[in-house]
C-alpha positions as CSV (number, residue, x, y, z in Angstrom):
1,X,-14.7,21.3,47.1
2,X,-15.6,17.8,48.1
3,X,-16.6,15.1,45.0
4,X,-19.9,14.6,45.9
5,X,-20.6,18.6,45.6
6,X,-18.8,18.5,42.1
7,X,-21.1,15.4,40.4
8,X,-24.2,17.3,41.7
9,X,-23.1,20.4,40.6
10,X,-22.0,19.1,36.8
11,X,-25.5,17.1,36.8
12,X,-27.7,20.2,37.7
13,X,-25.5,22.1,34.7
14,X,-26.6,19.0,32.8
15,X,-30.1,18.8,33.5
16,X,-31.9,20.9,35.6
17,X,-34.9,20.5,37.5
18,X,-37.9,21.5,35.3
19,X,-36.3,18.9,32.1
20,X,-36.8,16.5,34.8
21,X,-40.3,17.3,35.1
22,X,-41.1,18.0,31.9
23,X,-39.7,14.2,31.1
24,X,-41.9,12.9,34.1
25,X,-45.1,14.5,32.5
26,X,-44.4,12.9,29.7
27,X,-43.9,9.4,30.4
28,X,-47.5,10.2,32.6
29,X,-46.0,9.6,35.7
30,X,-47.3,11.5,39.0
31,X,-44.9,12.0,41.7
32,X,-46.8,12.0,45.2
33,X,-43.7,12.5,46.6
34,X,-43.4,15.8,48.8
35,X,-39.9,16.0,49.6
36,X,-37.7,12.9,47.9
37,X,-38.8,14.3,44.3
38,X,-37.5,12.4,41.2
39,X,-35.3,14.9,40.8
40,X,-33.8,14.0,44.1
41,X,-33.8,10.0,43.4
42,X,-31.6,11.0,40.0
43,X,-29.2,12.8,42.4
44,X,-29.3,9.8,44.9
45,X,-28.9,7.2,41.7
46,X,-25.5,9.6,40.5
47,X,-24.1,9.2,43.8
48,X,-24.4,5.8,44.1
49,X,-22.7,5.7,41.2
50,X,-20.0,8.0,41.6
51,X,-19.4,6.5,44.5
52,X,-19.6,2.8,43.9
53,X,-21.7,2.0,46.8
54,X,-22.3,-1.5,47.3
55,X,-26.0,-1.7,48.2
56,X,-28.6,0.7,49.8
57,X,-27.7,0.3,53.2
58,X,-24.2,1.6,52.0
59,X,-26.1,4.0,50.5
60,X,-27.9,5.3,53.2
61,X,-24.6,5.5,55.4
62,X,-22.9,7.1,52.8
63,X,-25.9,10.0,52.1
64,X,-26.3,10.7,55.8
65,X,-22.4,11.4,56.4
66,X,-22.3,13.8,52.9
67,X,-25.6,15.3,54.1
């Protein structure tokens, strides 16, 4: 199992999907997006993380050779 499967994995055991939105409904925020959902950004941000990626375009290199 590669590392990037196991942090998503122990985040989505962690906090799933609908506490996400719950907490986005709260703070009165309205996602417009249709695909790249908050949810989504939160997984991006742990990866970046985990990772240690130096900037975004690291980031984007990075996410597009994980998948």
């Amino acid at each position: 199992m590669k590392k990037s499967t196991t942090i998503l994995s122990i985040l989505q055991s962690v906090i799933t999907p609908e506490e996400v939105k719950t907490v986005v409904q709260i703070a009165d925020y309205e996602d417009k997006a249709r695909k790249f959902t908050v949810y989504h950004l939160l997984q991006y941000w742990c990866m970046a993380a985990f990772g240690e990626w130096g900037s975004y375009r690291s980031g984007v290199d990075h996410a597009a050779s994980i998948g």
